[in-house]
VODRENNU-284682 format. One line per field, with one value per atom (N, C-alpha, C, O): residue number from 0; atom name; x, y, z. Coordinates in steps of 0.05 Angstrom, whole numbers, padded with zeros to 5 digits. Layout:
BEGIN
dokol c(NUM, ...);
zamar c(CA, ...);
X c(X, ...);
Y c(Y, ...);
Z c(Z, ...);
***
This chain:
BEGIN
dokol c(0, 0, 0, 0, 1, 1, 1, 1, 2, 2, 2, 2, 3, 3, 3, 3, 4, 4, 4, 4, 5, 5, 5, 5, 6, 6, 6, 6, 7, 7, 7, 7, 8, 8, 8, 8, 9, 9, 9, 9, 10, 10, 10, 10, 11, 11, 11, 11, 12, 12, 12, 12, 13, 13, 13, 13, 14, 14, 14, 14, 15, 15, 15, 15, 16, 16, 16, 16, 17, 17, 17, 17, 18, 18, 18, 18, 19, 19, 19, 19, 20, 20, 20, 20, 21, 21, 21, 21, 22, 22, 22, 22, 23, 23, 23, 23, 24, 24, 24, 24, 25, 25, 25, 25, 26, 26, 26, 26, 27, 27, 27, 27, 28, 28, 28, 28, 29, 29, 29, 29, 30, 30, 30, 30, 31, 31, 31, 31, 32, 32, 32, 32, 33, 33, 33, 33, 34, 34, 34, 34, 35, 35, 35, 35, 36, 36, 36, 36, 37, 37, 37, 37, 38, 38, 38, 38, 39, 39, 39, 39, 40, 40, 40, 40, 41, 41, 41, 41, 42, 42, 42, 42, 43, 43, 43, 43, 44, 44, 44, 44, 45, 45, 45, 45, 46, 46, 46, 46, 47, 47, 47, 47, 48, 48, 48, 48, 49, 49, 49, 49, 50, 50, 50, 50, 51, 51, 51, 51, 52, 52, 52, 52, 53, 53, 53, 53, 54, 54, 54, 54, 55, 55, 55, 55, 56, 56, 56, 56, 57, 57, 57, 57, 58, 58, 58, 58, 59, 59, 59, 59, 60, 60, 60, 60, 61, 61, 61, 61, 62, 62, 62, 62, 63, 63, 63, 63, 64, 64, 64, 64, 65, 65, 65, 65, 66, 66, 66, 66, 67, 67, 67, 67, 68, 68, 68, 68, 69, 69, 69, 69, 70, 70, 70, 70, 71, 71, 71, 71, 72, 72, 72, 72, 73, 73, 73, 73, 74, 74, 74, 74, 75, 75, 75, 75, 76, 76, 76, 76, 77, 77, 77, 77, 78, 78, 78, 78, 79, 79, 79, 79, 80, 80, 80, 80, 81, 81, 81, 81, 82, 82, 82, 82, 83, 83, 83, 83, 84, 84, 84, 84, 85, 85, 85, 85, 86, 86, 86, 86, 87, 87, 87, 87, 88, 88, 88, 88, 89, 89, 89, 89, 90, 90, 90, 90, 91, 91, 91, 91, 92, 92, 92, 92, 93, 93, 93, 93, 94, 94, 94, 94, 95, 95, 95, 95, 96, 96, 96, 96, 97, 97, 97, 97, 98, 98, 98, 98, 99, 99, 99, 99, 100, 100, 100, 100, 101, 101, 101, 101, 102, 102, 102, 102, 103, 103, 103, 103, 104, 104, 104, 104, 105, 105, 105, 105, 106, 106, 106, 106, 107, 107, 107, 107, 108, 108, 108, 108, 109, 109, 109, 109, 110, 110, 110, 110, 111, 111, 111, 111, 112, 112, 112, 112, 113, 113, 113, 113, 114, 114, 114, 114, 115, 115, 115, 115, 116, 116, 116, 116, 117, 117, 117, 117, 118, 118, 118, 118, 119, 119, 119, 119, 120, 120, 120, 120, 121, 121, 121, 121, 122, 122, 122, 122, 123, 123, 123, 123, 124, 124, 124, 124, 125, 125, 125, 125, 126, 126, 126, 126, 127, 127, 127, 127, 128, 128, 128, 128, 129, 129, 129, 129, 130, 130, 130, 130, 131, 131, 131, 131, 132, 132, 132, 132, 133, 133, 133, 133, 134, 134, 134, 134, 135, 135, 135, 135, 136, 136, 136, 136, 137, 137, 137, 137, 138, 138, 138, 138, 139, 139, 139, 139, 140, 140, 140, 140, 141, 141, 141, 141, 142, 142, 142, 142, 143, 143, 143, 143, 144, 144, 144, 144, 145, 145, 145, 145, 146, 146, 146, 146, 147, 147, 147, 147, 148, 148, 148, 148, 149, 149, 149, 149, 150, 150, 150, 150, 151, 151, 151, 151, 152, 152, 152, 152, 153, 153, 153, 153, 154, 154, 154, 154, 155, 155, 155, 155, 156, 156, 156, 156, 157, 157, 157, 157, 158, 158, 158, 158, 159, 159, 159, 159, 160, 160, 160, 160, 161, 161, 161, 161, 162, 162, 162, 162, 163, 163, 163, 163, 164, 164, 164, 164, 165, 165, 165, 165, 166, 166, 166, 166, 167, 167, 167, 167, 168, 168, 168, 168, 169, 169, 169, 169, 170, 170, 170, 170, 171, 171, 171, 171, 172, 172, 172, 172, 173, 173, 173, 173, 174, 174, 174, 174, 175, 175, 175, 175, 176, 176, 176, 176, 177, 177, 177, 177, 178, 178, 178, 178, 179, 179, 179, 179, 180, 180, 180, 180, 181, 181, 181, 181, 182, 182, 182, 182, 183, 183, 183, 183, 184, 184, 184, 184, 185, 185, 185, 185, 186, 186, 186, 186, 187, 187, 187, 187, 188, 188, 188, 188, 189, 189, 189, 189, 190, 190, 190, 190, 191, 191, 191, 191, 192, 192, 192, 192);
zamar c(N, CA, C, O, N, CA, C, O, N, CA, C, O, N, CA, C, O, N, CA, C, O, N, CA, C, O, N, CA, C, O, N, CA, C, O, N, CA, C, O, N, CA, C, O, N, CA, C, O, N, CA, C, O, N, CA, C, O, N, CA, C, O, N, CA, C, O, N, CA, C, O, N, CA, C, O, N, CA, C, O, N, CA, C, O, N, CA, C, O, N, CA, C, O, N, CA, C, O, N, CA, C, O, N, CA, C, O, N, CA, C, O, N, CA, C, O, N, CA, C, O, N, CA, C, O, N, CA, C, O, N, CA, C, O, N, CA, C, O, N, CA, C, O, N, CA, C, O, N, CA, C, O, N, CA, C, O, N, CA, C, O, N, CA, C, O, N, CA, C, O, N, CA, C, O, N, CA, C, O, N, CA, C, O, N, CA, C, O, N, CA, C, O, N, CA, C, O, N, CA, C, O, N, CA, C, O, N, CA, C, O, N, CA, C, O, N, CA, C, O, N, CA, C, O, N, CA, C, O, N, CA, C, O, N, CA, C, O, N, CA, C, O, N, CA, C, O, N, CA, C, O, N, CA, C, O, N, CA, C, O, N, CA, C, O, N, CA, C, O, N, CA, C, O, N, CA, C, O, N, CA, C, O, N, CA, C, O, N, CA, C, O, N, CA, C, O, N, CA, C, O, N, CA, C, O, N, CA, C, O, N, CA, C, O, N, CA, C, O, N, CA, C, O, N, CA, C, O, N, CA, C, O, N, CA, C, O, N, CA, C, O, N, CA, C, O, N, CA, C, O, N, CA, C, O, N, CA, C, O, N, CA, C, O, N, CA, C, O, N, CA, C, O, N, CA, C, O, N, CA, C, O, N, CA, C, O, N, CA, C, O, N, CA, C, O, N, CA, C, O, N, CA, C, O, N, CA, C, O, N, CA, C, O, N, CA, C, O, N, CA, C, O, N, CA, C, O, N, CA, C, O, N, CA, C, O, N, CA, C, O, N, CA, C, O, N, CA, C, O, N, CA, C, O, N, CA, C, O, N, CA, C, O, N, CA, C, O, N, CA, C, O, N, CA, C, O, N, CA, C, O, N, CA, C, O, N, CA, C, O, N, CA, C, O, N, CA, C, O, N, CA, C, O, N, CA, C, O, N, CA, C, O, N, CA, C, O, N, CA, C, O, N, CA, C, O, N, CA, C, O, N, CA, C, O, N, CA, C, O, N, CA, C, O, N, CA, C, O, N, CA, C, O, N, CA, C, O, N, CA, C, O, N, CA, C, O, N, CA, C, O, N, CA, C, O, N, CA, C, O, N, CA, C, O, N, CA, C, O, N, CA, C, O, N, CA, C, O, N, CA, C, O, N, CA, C, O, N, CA, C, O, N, CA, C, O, N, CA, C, O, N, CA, C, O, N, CA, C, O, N, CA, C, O, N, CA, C, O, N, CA, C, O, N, CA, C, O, N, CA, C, O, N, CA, C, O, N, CA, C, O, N, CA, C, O, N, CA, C, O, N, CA, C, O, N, CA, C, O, N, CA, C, O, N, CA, C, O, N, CA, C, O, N, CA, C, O, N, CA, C, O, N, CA, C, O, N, CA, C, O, N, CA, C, O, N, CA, C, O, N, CA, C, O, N, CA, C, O, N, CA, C, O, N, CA, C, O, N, CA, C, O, N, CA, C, O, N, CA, C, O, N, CA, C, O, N, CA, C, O, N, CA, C, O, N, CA, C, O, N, CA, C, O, N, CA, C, O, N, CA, C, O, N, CA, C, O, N, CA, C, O, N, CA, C, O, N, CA, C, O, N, CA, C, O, N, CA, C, O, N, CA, C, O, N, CA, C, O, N, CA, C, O, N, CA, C, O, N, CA, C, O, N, CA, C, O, N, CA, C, O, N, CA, C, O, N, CA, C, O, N, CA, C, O, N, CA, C, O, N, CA, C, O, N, CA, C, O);
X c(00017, 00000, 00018, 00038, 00010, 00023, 00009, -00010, 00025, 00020, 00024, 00007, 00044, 00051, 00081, 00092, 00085, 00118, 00137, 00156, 00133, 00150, 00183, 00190, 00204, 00226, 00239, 00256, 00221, 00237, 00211, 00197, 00200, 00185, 00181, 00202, 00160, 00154, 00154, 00148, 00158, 00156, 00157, 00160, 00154, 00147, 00167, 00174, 00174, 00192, 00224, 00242, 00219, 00247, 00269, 00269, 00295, 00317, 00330, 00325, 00346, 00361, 00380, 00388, 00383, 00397, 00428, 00436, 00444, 00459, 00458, 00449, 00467, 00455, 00477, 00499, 00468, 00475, 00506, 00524, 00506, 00531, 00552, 00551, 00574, 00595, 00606, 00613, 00607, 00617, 00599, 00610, 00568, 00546, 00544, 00530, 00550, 00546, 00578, 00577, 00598, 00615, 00609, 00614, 00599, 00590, 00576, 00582, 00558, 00534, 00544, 00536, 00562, 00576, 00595, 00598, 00606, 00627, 00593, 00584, 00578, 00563, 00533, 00518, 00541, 00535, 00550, 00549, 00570, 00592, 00594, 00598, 00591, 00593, 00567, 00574, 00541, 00516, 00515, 00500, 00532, 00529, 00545, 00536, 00569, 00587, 00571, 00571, 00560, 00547, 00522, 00518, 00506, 00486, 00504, 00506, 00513, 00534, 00543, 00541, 00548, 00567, 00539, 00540, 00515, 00486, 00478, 00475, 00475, 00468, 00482, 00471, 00507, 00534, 00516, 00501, 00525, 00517, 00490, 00487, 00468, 00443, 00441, 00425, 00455, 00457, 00478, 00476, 00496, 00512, 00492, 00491, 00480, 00466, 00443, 00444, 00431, 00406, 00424, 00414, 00443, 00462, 00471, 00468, 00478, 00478, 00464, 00465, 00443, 00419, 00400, 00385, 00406, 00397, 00415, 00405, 00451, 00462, 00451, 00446, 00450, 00453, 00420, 00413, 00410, 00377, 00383, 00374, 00397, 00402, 00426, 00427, 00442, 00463, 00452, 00460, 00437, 00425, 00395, 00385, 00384, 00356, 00371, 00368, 00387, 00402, 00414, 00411, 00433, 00461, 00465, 00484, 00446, 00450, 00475, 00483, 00484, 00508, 00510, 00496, 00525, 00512, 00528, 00552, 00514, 00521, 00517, 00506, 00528, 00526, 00538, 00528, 00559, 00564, 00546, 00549, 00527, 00514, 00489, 00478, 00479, 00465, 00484, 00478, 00504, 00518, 00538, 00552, 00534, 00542, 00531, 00542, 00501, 00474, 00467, 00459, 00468, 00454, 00483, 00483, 00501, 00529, 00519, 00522, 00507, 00513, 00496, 00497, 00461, 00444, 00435, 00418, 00461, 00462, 00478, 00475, 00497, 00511, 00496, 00513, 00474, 00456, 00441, 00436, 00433, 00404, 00418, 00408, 00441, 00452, 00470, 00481, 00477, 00496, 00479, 00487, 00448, 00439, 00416, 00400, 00414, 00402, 00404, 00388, 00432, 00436, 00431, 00430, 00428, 00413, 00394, 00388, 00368, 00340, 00337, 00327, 00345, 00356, 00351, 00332, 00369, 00375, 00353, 00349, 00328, 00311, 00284, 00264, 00282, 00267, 00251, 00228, 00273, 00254, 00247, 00237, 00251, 00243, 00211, 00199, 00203, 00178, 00167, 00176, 00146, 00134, 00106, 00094, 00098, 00067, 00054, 00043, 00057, 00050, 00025, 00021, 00013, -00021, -00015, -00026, 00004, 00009, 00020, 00016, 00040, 00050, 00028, 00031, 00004, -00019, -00031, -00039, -00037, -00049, -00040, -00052, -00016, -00001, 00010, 00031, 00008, 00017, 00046, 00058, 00062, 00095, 00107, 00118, 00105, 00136, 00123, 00141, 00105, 00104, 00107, 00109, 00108, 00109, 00133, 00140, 00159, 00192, 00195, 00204, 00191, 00193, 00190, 00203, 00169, 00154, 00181, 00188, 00193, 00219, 00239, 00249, 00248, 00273, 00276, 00299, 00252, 00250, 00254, 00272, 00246, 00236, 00273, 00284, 00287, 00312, 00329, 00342, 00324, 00343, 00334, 00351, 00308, 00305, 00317, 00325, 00317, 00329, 00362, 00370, 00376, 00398, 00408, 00430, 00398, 00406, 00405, 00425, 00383, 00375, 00399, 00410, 00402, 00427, 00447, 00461, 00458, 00482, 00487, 00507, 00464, 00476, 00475, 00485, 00459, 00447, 00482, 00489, 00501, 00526, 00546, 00557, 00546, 00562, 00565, 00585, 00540, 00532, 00540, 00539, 00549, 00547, 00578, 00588, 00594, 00624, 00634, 00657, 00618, 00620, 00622, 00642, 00604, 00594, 00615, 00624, 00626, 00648, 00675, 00696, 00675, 00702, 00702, 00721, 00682, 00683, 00689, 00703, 00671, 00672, 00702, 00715, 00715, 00736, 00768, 00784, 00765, 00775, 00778, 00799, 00750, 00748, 00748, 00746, 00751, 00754, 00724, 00721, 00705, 00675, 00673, 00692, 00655, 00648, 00622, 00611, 00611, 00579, 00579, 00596, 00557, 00559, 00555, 00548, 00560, 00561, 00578, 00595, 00581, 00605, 00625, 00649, 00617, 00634, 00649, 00673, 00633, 00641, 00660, 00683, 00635, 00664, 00658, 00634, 00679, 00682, 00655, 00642, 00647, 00619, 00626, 00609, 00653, 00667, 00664, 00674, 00651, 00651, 00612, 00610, 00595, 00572, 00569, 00556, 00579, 00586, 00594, 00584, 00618, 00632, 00610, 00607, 00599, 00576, 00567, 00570, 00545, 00533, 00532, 00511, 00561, 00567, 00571, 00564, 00585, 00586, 00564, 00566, 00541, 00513, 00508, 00500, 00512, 00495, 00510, 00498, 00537, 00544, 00541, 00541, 00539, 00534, 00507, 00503, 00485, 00457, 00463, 00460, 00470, 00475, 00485, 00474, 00503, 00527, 00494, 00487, 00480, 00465, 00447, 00450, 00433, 00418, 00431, 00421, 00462, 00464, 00465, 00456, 00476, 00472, 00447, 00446, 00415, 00393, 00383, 00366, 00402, 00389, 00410, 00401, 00431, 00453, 00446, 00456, 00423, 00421, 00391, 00386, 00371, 00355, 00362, 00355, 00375, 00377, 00403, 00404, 00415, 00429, 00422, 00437, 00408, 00401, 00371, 00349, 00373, 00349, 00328, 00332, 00303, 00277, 00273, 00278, 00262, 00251, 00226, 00218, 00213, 00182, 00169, 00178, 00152, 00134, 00128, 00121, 00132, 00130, 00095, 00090, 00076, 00063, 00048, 00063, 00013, 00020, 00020, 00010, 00028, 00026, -00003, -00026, 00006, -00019, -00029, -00049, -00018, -00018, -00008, -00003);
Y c(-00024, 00000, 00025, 00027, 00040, 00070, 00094, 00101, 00106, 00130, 00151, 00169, 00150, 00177, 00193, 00215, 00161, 00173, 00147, 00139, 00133, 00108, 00114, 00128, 00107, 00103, 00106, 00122, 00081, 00077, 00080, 00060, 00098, 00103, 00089, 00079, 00084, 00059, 00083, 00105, 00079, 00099, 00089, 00101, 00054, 00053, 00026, 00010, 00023, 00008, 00007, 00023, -00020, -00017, -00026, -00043, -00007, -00018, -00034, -00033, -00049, -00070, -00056, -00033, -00074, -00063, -00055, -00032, -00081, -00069, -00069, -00089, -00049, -00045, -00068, -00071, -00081, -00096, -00092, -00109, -00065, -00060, -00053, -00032, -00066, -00061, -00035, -00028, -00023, 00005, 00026, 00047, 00026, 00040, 00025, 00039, 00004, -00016, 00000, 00005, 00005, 00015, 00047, 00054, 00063, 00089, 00084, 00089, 00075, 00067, 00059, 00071, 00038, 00039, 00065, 00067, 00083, 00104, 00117, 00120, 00123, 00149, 00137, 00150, 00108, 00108, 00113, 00138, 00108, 00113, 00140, 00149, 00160, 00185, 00194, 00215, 00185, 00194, 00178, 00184, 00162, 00149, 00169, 00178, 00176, 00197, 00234, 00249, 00236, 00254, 00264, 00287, 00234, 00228, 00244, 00268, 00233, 00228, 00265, 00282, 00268, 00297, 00316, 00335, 00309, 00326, 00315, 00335, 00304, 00300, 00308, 00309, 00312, 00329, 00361, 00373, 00367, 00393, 00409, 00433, 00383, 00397, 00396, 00410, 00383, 00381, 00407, 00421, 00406, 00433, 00459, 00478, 00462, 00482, 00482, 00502, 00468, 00468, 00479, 00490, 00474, 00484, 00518, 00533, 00525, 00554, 00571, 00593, 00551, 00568, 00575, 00593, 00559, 00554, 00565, 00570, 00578, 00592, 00623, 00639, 00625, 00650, 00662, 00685, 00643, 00664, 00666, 00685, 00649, 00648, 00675, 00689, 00676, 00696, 00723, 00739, 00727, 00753, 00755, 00777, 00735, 00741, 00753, 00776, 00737, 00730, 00755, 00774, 00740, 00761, 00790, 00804, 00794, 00821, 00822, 00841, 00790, 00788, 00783, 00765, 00798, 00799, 00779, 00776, 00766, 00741, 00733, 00713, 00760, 00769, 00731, 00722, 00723, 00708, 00678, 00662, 00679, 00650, 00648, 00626, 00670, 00676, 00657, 00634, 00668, 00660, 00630, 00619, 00625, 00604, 00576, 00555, 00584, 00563, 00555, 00532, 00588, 00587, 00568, 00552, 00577, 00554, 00527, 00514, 00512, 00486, 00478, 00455, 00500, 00481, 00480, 00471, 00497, 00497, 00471, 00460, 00457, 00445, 00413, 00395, 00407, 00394, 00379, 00356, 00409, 00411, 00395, 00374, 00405, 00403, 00379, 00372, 00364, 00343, 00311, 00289, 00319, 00300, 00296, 00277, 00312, 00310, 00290, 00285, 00280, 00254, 00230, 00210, 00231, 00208, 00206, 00184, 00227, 00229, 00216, 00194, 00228, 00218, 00191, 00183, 00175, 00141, 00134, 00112, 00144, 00127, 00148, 00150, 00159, 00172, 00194, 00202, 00200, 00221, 00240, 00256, 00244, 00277, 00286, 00270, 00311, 00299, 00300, 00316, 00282, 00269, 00261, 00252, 00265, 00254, 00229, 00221, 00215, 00192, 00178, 00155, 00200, 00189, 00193, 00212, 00182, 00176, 00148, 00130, 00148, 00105, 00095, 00071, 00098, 00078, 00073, 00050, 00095, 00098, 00079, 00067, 00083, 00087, 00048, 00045, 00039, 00016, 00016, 00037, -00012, -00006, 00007, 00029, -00003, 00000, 00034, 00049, 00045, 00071, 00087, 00112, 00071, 00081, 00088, 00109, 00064, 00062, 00082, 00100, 00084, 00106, 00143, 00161, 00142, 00165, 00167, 00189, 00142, 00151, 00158, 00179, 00149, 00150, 00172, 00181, 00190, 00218, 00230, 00247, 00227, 00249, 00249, 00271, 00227, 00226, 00247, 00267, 00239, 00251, 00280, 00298, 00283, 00318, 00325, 00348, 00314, 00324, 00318, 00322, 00307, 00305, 00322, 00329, 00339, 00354, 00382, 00396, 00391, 00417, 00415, 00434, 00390, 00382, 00386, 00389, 00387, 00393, 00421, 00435, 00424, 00456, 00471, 00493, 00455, 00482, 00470, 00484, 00443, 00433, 00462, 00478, 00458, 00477, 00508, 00516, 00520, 00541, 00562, 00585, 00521, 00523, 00527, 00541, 00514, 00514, 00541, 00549, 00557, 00571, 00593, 00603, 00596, 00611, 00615, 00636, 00590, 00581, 00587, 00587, 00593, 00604, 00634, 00646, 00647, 00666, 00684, 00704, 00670, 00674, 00671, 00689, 00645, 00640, 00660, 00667, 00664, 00681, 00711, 00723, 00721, 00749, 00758, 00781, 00737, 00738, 00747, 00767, 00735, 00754, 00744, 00730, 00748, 00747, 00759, 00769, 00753, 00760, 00795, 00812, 00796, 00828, 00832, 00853, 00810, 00816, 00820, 00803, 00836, 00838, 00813, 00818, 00791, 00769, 00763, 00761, 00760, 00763, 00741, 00742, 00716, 00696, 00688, 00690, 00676, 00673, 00662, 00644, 00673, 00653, 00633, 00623, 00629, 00604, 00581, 00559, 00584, 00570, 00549, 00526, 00564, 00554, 00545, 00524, 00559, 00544, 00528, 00510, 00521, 00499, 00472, 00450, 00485, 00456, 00443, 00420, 00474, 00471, 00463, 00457, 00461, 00455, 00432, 00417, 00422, 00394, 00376, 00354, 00382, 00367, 00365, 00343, 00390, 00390, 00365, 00351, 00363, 00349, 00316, 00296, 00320, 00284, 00276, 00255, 00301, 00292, 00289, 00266, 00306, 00307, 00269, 00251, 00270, 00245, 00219, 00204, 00220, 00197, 00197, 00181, 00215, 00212, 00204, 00187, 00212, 00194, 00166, 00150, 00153, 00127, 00122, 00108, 00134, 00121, 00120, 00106, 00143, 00132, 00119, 00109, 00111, 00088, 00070, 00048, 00068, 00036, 00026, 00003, 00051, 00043, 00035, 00013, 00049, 00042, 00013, -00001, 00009, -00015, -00041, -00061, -00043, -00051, -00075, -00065, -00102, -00125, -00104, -00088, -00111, -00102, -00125, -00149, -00107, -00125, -00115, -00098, -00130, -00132, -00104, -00089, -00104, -00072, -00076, -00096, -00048, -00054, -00038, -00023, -00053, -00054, -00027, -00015, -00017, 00012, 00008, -00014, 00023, 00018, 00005, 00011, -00013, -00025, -00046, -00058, -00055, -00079, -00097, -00119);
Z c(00000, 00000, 00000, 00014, -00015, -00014, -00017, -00031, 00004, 00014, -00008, -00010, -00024, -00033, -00027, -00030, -00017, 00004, -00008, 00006, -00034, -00030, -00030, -00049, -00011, -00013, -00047, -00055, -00066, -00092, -00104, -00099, -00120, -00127, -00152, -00159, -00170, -00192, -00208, -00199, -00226, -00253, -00282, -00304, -00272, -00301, -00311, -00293, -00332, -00341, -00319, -00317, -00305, -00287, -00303, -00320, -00291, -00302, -00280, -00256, -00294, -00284, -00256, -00256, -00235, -00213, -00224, -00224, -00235, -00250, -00288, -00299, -00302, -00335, -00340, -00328, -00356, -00371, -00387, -00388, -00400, -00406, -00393, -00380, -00394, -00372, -00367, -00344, -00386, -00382, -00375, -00369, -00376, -00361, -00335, -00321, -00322, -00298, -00286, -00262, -00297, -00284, -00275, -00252, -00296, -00285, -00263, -00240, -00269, -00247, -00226, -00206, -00223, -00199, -00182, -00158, -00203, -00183, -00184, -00161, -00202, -00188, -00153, -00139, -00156, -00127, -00117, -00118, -00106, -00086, -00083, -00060, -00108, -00110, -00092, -00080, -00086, -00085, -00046, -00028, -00047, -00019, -00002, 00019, -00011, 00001, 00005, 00024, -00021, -00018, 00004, 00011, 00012, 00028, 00050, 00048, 00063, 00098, 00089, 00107, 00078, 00071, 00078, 00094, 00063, 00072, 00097, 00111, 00104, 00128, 00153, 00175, 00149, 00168, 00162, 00177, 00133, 00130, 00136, 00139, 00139, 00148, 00185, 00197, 00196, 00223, 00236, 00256, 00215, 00225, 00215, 00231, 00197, 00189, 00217, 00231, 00222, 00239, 00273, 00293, 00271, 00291, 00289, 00308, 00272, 00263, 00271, 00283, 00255, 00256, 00284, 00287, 00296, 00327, 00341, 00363, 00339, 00351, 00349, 00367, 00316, 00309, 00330, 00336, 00333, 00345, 00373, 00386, 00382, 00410, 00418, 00439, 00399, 00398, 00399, 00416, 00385, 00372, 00392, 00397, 00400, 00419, 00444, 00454, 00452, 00480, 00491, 00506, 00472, 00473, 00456, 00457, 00442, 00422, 00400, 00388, 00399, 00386, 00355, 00346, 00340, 00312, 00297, 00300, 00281, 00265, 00241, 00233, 00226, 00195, 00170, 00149, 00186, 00177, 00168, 00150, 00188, 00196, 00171, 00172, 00147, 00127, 00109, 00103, 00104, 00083, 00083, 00066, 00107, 00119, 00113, 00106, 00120, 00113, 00097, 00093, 00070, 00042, 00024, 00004, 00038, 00026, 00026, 00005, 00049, 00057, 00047, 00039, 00040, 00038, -00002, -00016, -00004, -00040, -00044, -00066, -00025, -00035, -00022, -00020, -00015, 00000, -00023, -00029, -00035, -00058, -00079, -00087, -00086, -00115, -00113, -00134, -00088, -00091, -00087, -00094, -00071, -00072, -00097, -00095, -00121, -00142, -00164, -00182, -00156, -00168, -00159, -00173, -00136, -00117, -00114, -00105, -00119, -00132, -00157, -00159, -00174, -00197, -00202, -00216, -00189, -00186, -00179, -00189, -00160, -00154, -00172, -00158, -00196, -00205, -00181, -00182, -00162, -00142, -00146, -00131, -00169, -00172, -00186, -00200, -00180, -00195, -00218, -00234, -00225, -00249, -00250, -00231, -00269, -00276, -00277, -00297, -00251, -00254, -00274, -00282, -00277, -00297, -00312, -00322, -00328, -00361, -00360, -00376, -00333, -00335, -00329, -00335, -00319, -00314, -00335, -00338, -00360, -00377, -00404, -00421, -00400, -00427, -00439, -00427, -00445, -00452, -00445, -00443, -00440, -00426, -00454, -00453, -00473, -00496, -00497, -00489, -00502, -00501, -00481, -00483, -00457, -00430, -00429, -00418, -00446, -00447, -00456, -00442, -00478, -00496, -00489, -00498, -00467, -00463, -00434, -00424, -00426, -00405, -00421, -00414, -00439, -00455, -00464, -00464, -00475, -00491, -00462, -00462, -00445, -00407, -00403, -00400, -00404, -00381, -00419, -00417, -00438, -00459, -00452, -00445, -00454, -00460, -00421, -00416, -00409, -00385, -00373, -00350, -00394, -00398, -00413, -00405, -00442, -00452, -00434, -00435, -00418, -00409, -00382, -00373, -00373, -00348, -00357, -00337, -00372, -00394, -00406, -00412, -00407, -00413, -00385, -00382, -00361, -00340, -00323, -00304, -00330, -00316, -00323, -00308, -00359, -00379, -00361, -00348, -00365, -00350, -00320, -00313, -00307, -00268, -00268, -00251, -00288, -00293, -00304, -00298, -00320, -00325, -00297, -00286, -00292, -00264, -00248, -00240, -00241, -00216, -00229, -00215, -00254, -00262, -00262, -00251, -00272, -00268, -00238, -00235, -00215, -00196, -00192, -00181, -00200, -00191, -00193, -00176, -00222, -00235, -00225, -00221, -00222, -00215, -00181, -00174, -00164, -00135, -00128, -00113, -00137, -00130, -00101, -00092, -00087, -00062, -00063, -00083, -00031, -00025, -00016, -00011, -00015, -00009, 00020, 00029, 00035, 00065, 00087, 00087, 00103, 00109, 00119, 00120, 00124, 00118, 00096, 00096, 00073, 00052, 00038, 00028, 00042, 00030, 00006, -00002, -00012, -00039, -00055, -00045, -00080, -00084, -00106, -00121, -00107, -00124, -00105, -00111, -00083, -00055, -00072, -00082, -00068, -00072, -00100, -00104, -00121, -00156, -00154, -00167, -00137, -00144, -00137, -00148, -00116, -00106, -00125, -00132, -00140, -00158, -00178, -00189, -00190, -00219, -00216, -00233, -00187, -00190, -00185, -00195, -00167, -00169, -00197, -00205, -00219, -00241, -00260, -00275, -00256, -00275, -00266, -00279, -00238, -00223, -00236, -00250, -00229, -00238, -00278, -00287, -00292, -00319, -00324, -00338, -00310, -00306, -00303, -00322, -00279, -00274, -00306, -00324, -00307, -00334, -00350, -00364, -00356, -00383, -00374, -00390, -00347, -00348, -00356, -00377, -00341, -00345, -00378, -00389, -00390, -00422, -00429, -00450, -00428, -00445, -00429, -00436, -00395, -00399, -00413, -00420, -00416, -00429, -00454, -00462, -00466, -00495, -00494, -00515, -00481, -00487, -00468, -00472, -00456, -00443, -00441, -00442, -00438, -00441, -00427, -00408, -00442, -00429, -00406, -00406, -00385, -00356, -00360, -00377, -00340, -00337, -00319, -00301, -00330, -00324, -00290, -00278, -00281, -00245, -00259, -00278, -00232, -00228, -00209, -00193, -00211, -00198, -00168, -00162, -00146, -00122, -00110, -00117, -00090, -00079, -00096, -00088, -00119, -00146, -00129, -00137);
***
């Protein structure tokens, strides 16, 4: 039975735990490890953030003590949270989607209707990776910074970013080089089936 909350959500034509082709089953393998490491790294960073954030009110209710830094501190950790675990969404189709078209839709068109979804969102991940690299050089390059009086580098939060974009960019191309190379498996079934 489901809630609306499944862990691995069904979306349709499953792919194989590992793809079939050895050299997409090898990506697939570093970008877990990449996405397991990333997990433990957000989960540090949202526990220290919730810490911050719980100093900075206590500091400033309390104490009158000003804590310009603890803004730019947060919005760092929780850009690099958003954007590093997007590839680990990714892997389990977490992100969201229209489920009332896989119920509808027959599987091989259902395949099809994933194959076109992860391509057209591999190309727009590819240019928005292109883009994030771009960003973080520039920043990098020109010494930019925040406009606060802390003021730390914003080659700091790009760099997060460009690298979630290219992990997530990175997982989609596995999920279309293993659809497309890859034996058809049997159609998952809708929740509560």
């Amino acid at each position: 039975m489901s809630h609306g909350f499944d862990t691995k959500p069904n979306a349709g034509p499953a792919l194989p735990a590992t793809p079939d082709n050895p050299v997409v089953a090898a990506m697939a393998g570093v970008l877990e490890r990449f996405h397991k490491l990333a997990l433990y790294l957000s989960m540090a960073a949202l526990m220290l953030t919730s810490l911050i954030m719980t100093y900075s009110v206590v500091a400033r209710y309390f104490f009158h003590v000003p804590t310009d830094w603890q803004d730019d501190a947060t919005v760092f950790m929780l850009v690099g949270v958003i954007f590093l675990c997007a590839g680990y969404a990714q892997s389990y189709r977490g992100h969201i989607g229209i489920e009332a078209l896989s119920s509808i839709l027959p599987a091989g068109v259902n395949a099809v209707r994933l194959l076109l979804v992860d391509l057209v969102s591999f190309l727009f991940c590819a240019f928005f990776s292109w883009k994030s690299w771009a960003l973080f050089h520039e920043a990098w390059s020109e010494g930019q910074t925040t406009s606060s009086t802390f003021a730390p580098p914003l080659w700091i939060p790009y760099s997060l970013m460009a690298l979630g974009m290219t992990v997530l960019t990175l997982q989609l191309l596995v999920q279309v080089l293993a659809r497309l190379t890859d034996r058809p498996t049997s159609v998952n079934t809708a929740p509560g089936e």
